[in-house]
N, C-alpha and C positions, 0 to 999 in steps of 0.2 A: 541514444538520447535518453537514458534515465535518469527519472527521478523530474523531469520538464511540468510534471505537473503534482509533485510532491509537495504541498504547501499547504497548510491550514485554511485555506481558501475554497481550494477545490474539493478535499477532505470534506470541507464541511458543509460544501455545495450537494454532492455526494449523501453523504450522509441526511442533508433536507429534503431530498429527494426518495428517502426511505429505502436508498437502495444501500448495497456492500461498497465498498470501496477497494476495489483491485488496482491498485497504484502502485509501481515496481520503488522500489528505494532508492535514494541516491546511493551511490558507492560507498562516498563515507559519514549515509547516515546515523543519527544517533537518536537514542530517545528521548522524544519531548516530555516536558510535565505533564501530567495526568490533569490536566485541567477542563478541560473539554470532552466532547464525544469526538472530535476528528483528531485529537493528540491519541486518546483510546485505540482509535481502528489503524492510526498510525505505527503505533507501536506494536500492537498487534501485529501488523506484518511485518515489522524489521524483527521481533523474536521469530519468528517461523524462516522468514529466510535467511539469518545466521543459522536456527536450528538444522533445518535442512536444505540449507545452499540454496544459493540462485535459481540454477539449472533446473533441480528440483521443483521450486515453487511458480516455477513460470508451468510447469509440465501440469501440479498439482490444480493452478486454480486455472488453467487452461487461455493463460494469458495470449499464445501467439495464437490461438484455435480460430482461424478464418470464420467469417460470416459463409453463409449460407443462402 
């Protein structure tokens, strides 16, 4: 189920809340206009994880990392 909460919505929900936004990509996301701060952190992570693949950036920003 990726990308279920990839929207400028929740982006910017996220973002009002002063926090990062770790949100996986759609499959066949693309970049938004630079018009905002949640188009910003959006794109932001679809360059990193075309840069360094999926698998990769799920491991890097520790997206599957169970609570505690």
């Amino acid at each position: 189920m990726y990308g279920a909460y990839d929207t400028r919505h929740c982006h910017a929900a996220v973002i009002a809340r002063e926090a990062t936004p770790i949100i996986p990509i759609r499959k066949n996301g693309r970049l938004w206009k630079d018009d905002c701060p949640a188009a910003r952190a959006q794109n932001e992570i679809l360059r990193a994880t075309q840069y360094y693949g999926r698998a990769f950036w799920k491991r890097w920003t520790r997206y599957h990392a169970r609570s505690r």
